[in-house]
C-alpha positions as CSV (number, residue, x, y, z in Angstrom):
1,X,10.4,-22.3,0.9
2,X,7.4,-23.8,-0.6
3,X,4.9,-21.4,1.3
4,X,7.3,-18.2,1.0
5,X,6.4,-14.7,-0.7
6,X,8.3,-12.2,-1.0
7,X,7.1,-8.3,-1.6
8,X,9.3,-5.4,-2.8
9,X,8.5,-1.8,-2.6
10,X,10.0,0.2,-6.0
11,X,9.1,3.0,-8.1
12,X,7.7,0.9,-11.8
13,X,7.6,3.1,-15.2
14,X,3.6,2.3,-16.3
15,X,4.4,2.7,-20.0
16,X,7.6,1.7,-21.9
17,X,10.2,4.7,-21.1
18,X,9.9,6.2,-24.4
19,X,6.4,6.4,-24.7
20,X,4.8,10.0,-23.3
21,X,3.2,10.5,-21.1
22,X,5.2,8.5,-18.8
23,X,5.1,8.4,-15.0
24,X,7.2,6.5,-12.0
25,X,5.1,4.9,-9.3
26,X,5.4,3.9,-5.5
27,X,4.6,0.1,-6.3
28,X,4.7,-3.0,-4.6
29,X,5.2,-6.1,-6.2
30,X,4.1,-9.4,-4.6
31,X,6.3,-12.7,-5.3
32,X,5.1,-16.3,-5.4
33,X,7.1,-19.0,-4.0
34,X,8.2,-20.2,-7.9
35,X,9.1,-16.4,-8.5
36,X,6.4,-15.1,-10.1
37,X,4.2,-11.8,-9.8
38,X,1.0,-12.5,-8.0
39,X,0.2,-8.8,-7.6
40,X,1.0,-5.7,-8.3
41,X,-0.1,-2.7,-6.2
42,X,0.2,1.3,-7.1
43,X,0.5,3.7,-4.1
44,X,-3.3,5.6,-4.6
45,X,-2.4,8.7,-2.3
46,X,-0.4,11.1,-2.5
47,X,1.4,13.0,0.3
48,X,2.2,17.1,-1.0
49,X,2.8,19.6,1.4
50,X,2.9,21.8,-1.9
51,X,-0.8,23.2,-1.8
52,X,-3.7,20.7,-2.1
53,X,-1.9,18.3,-4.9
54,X,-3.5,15.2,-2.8
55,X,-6.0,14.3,-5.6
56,X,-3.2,15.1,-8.7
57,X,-2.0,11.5,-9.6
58,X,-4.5,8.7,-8.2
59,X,-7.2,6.9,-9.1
60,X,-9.7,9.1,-8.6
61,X,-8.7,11.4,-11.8
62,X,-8.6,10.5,-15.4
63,X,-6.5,10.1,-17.2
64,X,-4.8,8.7,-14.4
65,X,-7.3,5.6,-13.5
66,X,-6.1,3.2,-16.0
67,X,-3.2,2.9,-13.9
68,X,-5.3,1.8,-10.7
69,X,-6.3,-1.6,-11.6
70,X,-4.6,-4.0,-10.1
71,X,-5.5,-3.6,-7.0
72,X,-2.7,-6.0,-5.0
73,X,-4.9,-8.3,-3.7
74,X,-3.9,-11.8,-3.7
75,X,-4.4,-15.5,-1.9
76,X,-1.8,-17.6,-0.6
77,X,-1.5,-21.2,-1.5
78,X,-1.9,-21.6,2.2
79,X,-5.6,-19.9,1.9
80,X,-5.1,-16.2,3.7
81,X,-5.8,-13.4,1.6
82,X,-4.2,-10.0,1.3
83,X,-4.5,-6.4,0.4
84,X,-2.1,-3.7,-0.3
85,X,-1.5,-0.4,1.0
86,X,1.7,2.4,0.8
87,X,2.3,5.0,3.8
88,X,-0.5,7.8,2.9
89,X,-2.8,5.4,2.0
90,X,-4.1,4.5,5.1
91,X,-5.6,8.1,4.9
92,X,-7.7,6.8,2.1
93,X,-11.6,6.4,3.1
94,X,-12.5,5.5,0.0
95,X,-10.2,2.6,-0.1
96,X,-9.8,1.0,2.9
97,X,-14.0,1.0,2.6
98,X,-13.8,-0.7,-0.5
99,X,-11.8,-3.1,1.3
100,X,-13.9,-4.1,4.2
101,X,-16.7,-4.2,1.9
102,X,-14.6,-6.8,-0.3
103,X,-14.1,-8.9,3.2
104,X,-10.5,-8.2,3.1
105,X,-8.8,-8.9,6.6
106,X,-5.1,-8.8,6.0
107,X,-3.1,-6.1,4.4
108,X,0.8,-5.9,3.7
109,X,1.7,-2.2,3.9
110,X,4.8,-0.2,3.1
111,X,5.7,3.0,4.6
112,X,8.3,5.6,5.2
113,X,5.9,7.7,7.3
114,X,7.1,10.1,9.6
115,X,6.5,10.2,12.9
116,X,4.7,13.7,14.0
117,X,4.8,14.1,17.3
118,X,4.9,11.5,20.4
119,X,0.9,10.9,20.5
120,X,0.9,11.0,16.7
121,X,3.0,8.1,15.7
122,X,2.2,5.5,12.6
123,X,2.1,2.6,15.3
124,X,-1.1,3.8,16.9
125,X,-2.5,5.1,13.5
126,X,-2.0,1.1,12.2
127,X,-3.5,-0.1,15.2
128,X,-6.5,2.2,15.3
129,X,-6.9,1.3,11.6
130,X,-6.5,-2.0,12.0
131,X,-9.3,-2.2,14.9
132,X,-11.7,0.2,13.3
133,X,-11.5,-1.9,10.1
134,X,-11.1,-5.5,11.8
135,X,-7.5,-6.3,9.8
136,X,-4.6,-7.6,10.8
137,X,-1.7,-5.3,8.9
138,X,2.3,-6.8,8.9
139,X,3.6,-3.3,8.2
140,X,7.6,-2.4,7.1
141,X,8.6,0.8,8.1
142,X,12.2,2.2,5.7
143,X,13.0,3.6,8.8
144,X,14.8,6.5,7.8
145,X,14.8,9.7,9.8
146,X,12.0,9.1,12.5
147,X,10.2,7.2,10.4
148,X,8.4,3.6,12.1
149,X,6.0,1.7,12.1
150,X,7.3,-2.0,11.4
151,X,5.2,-4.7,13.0
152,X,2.4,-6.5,12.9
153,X,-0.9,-4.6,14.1
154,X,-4.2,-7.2,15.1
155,X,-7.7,-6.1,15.3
């Protein structure tokens, strides 16, 4: 319809695929309701369980910032603003600060995260997020093997 957007998760190339260095990232893409990109968002943390490799493709190294613009904000033609966020980037201080400090009080996030144990779960981590940070998230979960998480979480 008129007022619809539509957001995909996928893995984007950020240079042409012959030019080196070249690098696949956890993006979302945000659709207008004529089909158009209104944002584009690049997953900022990285989950490794290989040593401390947190830091080793994000935004907060060179030469890797470039690729951190866009930040995935955008507004509605129906007036509500929103943010971006992919599973370990909830994690991120830094961002979700930057965030609140921007006024920023919806966010669209994507996840495949994996459920720890019962009293660790990514529901209750969204909803503790969402209240410590006053946002409502609408959250998609993949699902796949104990992963969860879809729904909306309100402040």
């Amino acid at each position: 319809g008129e007022n619809g957007f539509n957001v995909t998760n996928m893995c984007l190339r950020n240079l042409p695929e012959n030019t080196p260095p070249s690098y696949l990232f956890n993006t979302l893409v945000h659709f207008g309701p004529d089909g158009s990109i209104v944002a584009k968002y690049y997953k900022r943390m990285l989950f490794s369980t290989d040593g401390n490799k947190m830091f080793s493709l994000t935004p907060y190294r060179e030469p890797f910032r470039q690729h951190f613009k866009e930040n995935g904000t955008f507004t509605t033609n129906f007036g509500v603003t929103f943010a971006s966020a992919i599973c370990n980037d909830l994690n991120d201080d830094q961002y979700m600060l930057e965030l609140y400090n921007e006024g920023i009080k919806n966010l669209i996030f994507a996840t495949n995260y994996e459920n720890a144990m019962d009293t660790l779960t990514i529901g209750t981590q969204l909803q503790g997020v969402s209240k410590f940070y006053g946002l409502t998230i609408i959250a998609a979960s993949t699902g796949y093997l104990g992963a969860s998480g879809s729904g909306i979480y309100q402040k």
